[in-house]
BASE-632093 format. One record per residue (C-alpha): x, y, z; residue in three letters. Coordinates in pm, 1 decimal, m for minus. Layout:
<atoms>
ATOM         u         v         w  type
ATOM         X         Y         Z   ALA
...
</atoms>
This chain:
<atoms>
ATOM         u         v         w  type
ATOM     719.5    m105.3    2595.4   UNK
ATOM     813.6    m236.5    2268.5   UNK
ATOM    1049.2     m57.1    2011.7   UNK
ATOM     973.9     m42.1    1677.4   UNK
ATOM    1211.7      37.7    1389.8   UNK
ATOM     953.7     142.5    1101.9   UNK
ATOM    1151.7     146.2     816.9   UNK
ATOM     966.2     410.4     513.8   UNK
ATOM     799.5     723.2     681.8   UNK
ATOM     525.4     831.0     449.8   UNK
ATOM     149.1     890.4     540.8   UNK
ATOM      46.7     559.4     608.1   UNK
ATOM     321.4     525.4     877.7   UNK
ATOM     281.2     856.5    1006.8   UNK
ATOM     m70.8     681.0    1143.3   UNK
ATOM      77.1     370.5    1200.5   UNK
ATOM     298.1     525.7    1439.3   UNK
ATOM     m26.5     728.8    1586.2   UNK
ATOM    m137.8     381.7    1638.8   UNK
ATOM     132.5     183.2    1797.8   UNK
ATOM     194.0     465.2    2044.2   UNK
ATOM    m115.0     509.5    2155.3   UNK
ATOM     m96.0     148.4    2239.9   UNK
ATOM     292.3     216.0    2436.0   UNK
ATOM     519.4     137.2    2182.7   UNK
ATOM     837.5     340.0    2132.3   UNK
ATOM     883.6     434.0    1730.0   UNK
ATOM    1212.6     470.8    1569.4   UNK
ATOM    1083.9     597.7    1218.7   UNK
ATOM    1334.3     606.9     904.7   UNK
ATOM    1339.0     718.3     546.1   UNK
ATOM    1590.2     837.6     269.1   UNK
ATOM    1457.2    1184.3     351.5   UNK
ATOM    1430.8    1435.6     682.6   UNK
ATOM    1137.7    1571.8     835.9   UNK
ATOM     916.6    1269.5     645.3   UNK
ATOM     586.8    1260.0     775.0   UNK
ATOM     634.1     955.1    1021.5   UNK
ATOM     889.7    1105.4    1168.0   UNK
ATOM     682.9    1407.6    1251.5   UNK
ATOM     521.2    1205.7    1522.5   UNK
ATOM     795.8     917.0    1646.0   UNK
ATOM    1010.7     892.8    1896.9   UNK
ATOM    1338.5     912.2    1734.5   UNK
ATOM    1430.5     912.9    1304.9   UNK
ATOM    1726.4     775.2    1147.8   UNK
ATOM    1766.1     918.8     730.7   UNK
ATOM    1914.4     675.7     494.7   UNK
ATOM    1831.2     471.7     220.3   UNK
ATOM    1714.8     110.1     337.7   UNK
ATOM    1882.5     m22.4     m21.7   UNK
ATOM    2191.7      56.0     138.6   UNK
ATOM    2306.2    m264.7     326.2   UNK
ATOM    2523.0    m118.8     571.7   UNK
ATOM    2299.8     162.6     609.1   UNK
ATOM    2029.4     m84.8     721.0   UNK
ATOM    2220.9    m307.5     893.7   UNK
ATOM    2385.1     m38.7    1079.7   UNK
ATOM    2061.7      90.9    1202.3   UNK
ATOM    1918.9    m204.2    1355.6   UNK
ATOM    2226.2    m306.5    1527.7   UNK
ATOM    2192.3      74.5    1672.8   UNK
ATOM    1847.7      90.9    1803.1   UNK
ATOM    1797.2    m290.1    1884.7   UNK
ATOM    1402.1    m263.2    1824.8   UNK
ATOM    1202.3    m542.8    1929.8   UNK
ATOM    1008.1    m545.5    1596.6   UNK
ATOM    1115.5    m410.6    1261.6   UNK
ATOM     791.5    m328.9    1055.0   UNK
ATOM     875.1    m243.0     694.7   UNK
ATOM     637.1      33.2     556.3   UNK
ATOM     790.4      64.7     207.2   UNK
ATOM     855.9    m148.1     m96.7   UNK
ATOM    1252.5     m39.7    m186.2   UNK
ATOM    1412.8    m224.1     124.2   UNK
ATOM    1737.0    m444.1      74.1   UNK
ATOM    1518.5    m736.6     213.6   UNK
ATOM    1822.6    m994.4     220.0   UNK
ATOM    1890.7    m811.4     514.0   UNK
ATOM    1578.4    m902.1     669.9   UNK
ATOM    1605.0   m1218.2     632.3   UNK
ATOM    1981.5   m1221.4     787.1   UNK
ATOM    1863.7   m1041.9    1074.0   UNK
ATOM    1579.8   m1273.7    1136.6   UNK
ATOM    1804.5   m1562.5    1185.9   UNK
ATOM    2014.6   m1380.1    1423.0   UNK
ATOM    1714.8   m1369.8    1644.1   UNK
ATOM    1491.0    m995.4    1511.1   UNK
ATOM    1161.9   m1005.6    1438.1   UNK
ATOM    1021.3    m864.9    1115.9   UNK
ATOM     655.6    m812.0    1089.1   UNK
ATOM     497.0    m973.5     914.6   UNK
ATOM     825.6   m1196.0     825.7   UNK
ATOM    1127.1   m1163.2     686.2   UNK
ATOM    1034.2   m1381.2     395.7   UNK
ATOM     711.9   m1188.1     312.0   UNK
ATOM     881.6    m883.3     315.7   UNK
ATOM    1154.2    m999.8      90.6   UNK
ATOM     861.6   m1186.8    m157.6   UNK
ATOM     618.9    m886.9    m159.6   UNK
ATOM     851.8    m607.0    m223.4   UNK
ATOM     838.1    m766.8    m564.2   UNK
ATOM     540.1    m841.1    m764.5   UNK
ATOM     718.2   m1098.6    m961.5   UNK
ATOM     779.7   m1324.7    m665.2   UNK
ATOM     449.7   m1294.2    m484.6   UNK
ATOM     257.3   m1338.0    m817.9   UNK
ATOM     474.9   m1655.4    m844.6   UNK
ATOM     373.6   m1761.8    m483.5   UNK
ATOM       3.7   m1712.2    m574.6   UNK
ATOM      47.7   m1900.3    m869.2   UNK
ATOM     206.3   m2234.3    m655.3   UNK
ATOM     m48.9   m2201.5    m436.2   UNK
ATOM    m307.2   m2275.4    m698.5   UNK
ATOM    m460.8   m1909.7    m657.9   UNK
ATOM    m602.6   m1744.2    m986.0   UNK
ATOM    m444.9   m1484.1   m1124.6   UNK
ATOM    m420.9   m1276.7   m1460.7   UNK
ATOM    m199.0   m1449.9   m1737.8   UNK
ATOM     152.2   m1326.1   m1706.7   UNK
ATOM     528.3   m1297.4   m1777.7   UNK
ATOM     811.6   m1069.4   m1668.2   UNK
ATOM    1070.2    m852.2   m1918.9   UNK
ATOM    1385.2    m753.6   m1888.1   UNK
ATOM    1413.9    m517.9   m2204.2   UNK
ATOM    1217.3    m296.7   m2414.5   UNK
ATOM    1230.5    m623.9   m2712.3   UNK
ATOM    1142.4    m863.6   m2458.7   UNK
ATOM     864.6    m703.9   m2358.7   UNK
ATOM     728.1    m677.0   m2736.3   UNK
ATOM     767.4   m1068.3   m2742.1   UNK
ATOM     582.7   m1151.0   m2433.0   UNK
ATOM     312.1    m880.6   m2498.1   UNK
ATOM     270.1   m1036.9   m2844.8   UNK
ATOM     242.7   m1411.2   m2662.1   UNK
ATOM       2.8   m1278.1   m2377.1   UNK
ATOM    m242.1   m1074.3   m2701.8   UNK
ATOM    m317.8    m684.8   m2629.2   UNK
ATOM    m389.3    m492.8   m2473.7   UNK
ATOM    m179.3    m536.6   m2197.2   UNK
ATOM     m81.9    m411.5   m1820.9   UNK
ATOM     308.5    m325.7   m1754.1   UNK
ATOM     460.1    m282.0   m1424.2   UNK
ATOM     750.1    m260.2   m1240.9   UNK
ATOM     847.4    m549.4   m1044.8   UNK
ATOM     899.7    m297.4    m755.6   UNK
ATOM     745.9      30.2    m739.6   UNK
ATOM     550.8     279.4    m478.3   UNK
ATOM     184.8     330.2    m534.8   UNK
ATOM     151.8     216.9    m858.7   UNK
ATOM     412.0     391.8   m1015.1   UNK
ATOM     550.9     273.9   m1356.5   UNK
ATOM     178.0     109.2   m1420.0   UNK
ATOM      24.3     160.2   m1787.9   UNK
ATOM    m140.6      12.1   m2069.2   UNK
ATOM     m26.5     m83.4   m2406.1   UNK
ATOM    m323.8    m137.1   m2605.6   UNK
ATOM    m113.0    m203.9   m2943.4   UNK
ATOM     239.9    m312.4   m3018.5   UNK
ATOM     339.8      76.4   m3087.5   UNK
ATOM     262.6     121.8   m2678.1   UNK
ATOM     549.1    m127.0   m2606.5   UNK
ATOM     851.7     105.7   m2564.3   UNK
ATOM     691.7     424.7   m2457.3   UNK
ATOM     539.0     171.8   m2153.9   UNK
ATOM     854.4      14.3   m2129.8   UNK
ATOM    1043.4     362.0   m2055.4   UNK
ATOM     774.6     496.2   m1790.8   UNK
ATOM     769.9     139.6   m1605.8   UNK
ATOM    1189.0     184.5   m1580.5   UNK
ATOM    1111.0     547.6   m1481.2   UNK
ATOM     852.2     465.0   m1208.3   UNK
ATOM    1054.0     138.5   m1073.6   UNK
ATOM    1203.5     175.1    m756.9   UNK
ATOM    1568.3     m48.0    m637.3   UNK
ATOM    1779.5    m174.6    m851.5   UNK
ATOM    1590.9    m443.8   m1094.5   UNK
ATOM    1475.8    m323.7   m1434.8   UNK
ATOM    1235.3    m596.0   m1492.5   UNK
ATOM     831.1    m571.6   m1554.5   UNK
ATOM     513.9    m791.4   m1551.0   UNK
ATOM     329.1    m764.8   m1821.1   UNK
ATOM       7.2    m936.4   m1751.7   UNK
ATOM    m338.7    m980.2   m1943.1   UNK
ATOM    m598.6    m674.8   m1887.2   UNK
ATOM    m861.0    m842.1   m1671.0   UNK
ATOM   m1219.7    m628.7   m1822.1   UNK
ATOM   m1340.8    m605.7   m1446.0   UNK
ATOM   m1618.7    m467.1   m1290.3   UNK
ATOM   m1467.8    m365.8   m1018.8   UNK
ATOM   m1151.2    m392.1    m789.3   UNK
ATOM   m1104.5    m448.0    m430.4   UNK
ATOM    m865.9    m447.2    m152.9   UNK
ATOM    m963.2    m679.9     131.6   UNK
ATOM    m764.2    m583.0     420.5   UNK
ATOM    m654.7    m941.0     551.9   UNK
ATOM    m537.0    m937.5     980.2   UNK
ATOM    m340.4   m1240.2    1077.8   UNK
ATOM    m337.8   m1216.5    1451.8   UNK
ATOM     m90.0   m1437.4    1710.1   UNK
ATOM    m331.5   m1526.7    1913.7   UNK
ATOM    m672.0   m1564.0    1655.2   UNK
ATOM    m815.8   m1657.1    1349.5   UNK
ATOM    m756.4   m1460.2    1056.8   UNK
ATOM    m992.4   m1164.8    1013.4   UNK
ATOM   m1085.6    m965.6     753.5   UNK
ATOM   m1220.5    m595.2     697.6   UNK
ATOM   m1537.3    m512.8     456.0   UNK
ATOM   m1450.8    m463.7      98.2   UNK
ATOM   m1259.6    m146.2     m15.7   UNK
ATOM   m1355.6     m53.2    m380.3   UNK
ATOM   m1138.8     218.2    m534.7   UNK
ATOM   m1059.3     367.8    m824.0   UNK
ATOM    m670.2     441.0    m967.7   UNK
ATOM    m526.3     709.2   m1187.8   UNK
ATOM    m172.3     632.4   m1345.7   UNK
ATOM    m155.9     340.3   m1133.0   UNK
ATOM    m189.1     505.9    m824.5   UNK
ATOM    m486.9     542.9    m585.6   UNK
ATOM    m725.1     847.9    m660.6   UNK
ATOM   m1072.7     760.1    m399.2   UNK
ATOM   m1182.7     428.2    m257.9   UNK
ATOM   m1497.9     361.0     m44.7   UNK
ATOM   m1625.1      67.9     226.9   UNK
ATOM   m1812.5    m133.6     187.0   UNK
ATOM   m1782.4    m219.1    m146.8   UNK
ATOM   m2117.1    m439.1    m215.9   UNK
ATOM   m2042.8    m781.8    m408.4   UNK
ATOM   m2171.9   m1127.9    m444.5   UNK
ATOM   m2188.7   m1326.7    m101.9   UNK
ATOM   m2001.1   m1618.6    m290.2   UNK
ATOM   m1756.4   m1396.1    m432.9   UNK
ATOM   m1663.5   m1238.2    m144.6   UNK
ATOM   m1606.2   m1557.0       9.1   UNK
ATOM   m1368.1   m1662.7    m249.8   UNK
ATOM   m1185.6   m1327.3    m243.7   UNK
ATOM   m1102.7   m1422.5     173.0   UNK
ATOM   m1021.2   m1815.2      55.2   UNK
ATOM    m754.5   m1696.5    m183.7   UNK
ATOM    m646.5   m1429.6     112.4   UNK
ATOM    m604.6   m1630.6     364.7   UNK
ATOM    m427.2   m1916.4     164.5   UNK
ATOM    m218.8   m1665.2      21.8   UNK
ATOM    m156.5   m1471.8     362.2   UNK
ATOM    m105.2   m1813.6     556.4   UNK
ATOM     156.0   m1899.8     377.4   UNK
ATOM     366.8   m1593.6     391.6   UNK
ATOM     318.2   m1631.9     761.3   UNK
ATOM     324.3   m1403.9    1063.4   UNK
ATOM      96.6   m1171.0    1230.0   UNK
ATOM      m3.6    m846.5    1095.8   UNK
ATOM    m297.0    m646.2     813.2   UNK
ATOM    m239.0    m730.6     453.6   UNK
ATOM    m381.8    m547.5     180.3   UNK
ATOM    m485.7    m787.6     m87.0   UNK
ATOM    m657.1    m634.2    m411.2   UNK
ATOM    m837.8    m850.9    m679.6   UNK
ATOM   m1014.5    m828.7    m953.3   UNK
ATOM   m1381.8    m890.8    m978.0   UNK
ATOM   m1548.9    m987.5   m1347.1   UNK
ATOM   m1919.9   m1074.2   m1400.3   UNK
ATOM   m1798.6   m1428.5   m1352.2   UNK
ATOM   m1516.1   m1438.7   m1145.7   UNK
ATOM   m1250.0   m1325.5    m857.0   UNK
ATOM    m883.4   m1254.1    m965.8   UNK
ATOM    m623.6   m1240.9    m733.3   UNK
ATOM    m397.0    m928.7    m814.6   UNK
ATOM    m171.9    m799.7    m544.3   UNK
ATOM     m43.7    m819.4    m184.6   UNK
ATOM     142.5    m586.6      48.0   UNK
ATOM     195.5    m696.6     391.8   UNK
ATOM     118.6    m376.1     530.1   UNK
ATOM    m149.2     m98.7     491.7   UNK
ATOM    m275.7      m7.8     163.3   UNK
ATOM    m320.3     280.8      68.2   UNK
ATOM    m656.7     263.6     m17.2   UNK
ATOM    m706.7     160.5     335.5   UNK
ATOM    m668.0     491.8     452.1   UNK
ATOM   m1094.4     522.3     400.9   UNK
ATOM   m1100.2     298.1     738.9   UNK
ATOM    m941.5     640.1     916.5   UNK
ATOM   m1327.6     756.8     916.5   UNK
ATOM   m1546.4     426.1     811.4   UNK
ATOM   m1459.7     185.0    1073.5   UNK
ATOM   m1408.9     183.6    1448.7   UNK
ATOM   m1084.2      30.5    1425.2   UNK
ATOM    m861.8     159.6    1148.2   UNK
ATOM    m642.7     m31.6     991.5   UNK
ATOM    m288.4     108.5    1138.3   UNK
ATOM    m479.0      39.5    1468.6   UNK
ATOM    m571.2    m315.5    1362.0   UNK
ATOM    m201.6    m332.9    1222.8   UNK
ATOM     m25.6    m224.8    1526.8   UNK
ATOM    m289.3    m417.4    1757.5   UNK
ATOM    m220.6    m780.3    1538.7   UNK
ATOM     154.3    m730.3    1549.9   UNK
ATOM     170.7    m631.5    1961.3   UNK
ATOM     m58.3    m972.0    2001.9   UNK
ATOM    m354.6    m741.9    2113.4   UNK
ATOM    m729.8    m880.5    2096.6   UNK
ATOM    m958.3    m754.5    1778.8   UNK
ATOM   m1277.6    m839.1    1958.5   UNK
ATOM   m1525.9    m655.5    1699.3   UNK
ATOM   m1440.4    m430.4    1356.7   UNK
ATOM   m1763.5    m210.0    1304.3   UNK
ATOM   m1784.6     m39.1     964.3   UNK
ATOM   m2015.5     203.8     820.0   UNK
ATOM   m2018.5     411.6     481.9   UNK
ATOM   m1755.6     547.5     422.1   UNK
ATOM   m1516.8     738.5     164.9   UNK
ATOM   m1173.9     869.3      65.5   UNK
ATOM   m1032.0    1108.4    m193.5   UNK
ATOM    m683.0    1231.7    m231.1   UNK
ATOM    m541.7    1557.3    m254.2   UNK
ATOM    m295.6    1591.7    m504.7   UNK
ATOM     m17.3    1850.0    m559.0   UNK
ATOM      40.1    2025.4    m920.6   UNK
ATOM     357.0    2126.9    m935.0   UNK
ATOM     700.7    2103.4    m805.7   UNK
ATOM     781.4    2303.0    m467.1   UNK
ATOM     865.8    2288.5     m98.4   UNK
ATOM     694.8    2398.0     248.6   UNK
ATOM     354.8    2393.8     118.4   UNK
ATOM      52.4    2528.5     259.2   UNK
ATOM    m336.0    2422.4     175.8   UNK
ATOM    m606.8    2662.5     141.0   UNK
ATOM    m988.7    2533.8     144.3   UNK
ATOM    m946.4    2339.8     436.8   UNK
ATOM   m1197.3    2520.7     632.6   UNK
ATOM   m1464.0    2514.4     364.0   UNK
ATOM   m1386.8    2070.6     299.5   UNK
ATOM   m1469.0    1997.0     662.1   UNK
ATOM   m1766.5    2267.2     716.5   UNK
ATOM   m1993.6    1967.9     637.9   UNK
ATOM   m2089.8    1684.8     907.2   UNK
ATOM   m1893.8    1364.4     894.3   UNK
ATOM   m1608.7    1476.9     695.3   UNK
ATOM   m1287.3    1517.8     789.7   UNK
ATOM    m890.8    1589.6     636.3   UNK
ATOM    m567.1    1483.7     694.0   UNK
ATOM    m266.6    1682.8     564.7   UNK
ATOM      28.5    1431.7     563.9   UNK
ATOM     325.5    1673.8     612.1   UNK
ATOM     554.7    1622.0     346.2   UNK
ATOM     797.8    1863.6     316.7   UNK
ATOM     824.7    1906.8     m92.3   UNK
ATOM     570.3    1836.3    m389.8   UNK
ATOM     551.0    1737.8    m736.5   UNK
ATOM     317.4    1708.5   m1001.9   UNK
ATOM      56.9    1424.2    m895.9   UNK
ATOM     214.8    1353.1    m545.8   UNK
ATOM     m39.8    1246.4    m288.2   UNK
ATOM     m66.8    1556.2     m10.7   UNK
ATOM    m391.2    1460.5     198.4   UNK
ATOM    m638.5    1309.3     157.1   UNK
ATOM   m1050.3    1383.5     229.7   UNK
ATOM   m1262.4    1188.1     429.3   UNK
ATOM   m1655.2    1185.6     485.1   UNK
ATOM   m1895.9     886.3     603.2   UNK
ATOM   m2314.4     863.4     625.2   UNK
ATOM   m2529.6     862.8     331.0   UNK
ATOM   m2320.8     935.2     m64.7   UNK
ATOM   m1966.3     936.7     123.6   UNK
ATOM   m1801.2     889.4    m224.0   UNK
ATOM   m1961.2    1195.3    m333.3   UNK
ATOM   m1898.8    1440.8     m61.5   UNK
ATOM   m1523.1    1296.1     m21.0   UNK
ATOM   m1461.0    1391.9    m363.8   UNK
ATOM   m1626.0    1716.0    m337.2   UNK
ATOM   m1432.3    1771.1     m18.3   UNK
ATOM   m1119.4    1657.8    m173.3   UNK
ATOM   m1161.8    1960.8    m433.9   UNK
ATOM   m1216.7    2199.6    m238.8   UNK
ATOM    m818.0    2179.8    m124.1   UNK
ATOM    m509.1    2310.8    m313.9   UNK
ATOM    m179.6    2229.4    m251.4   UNK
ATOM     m24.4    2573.5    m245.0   UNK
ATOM     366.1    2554.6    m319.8   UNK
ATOM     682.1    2754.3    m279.5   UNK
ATOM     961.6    2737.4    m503.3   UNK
</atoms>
């Protein structure tokens, strides 16, 4: 039985740890908060903030785990890679952790490794920002260098943008780096994540094409498979794998690009689930927390089946705690749809509570409808 320290307890490793005990593993699950959903179904929890360096340390020399799989962005990843020397293994590795919890650094990787990307440049200040916004020509993207979900993530279509963007990136950034990428807006067609699975013992796999759609730089719906060009979706798992190959180690990568009438842009990695991901829960035999846990426990993928399939989140309104969701009933009276409530104890305006699910013929469409027939009712 392997132990597993999962370190960030929100809804995509509350199925992660569905996955990896299913398949034997023992799950120590931590966050900043109690009762996070993750911890709902582990083994054992452990609450403190994984920016605390003692905190963290303290933890692993506690539970010992076999693997330490990193679920969150806002992680003091020197640790990581201190630990990994002294013989711990981090999934996928220490040095991709401590490279993608910052878009800065893996946009920098990309950018070595000869994969295309948007123009860009980072900012340290509200006036620095202006400059390299100016240099780059508007409109613009602005993120945080570290953030959850998308959160910080606007455009400034004109230089009178630049400080009200500037104050909702610092607001949204998560750790303790105020610095943004402001990059070029790419006028795409569409945007994809391709969920990437190194393996130990295999090639490199990939899932179909996710397409999805964001709202204030965080996921609203997404839906697989996400029809493109043969030849672009072929470049899309080049760039992937080069990029995933070098971070090294075994585990599912979400990697989202950009797709234009003419090209593939490489935008972002995480090497973990994505978020939009969470569509594989109903579109494909094999989701991806199983095809996570399976890659990291150096179990065989043989086959990954997909059909059509959608998601659409349910969002909460307003501030509150201990809530309760009516319309439940009424989203999944419909064949091949399906909820999940994630469990977290307290809302706010725009936090992500559940999400729909529905697959066949117009998934999008009946996810969505699903997905509104669900409110988030709240306590204060």
């Amino acid at each position: 039985m392997k132990k597993i320290l999962l370190l960030g307890s929100g809804e995509l490793g509350k199925e992660f740890v569905i996955s990896a005990k299913r398949l034997g593993c023992y799950v120590v699950a931590c966050d900043s908060y109690a009762g996070a959903p993750a911890m709902q179904v582990a083994d054992a929890c452990s609450v403190f903030s994984m920016l605390d360096e003692a905190a963290l340390r303290a933890a692993i020399a506690q539970h010992k785990p076999d693997l330490i799989v990193p679920e969150i962005e806002a992680i003091r990843t020197e640790v990581l890679l201190e630990v990994e020397k002294e013989g711990f293994e981090v999934i996928p590795s220490a040095r991709a952790a401590n490279l993608t919890m910052n878009r800065d650094r893996i946009r920098d990787v990309a950018v070595g490794l000869g994969v295309r990307t948007a123009k860009f440049s980072y900012a340290e200040s509200a006036d620095e920002l202006m400059r390299q916004a100016k240099a780059i020509g508007f409109p613009v993207v602005i993120k945080p260098v570290m953030s959850s979900s998308g959160k910080g993530q606007s455009v400034a279509k004109t230089e009178a943008d630049i400080q009200t963007s500037w104050d909702y990136a610092c607001e949204g950034m998560r750790g303790d780096r105020r610095r943004v990428i402001v990059e070029e807006f790419i006028h795409f067609e569409f945007e994809i994540t391709l969920l990437t699975i190194r393996q130990r013992n295999g090639h490199t796999v990939f899932c179909q094409p996710i397409g999805h759609v964001q709202e204030r730089g965080d996921y609203q719906y997404s839906w697989q498979p996400q029809p493109m060009k043969p030849e672009y979706l072929k470049a899309a798992e080049q760039m992937a794998e080069k990029v995933t190959s070098d971070l090294g180690g075994a585990g599912l990568f979400g990697v989202e690009f950009f797709v234009t009438k003419d090209e593939v842009i490489f935008s972002e990695l995480s090497p973990r689930p994505h978020d939009t991901g969470m569509v594989t829960l109903i579109s494909q035999n094999l989701s991806e927390f199983d095809l996570h846990a399976r890659a990291i426990l150096g179990l065989p993928i043989p086959n990954i089946d997909t059909v059509e399939g959608a998601s659409a989140v349910v969002l909460a309104t307003k501030e509150g705690t201990s809530p309760t969701f009516t319309g439940v009933a009424d989203a999944m009276s419909e064949p091949g749809t399906d909820v999940r409530i994630f469990g977290k104890p307290t809302t706010r305006p725009y936090r992500r509570m559940a999400v729909a699910l529905a697959k066949g013929a117009n998934a999008l469409e009946r996810a969505r409808a699903a997905a509104k027939k669900i409110t988030v009712v709240t306590h204060d």
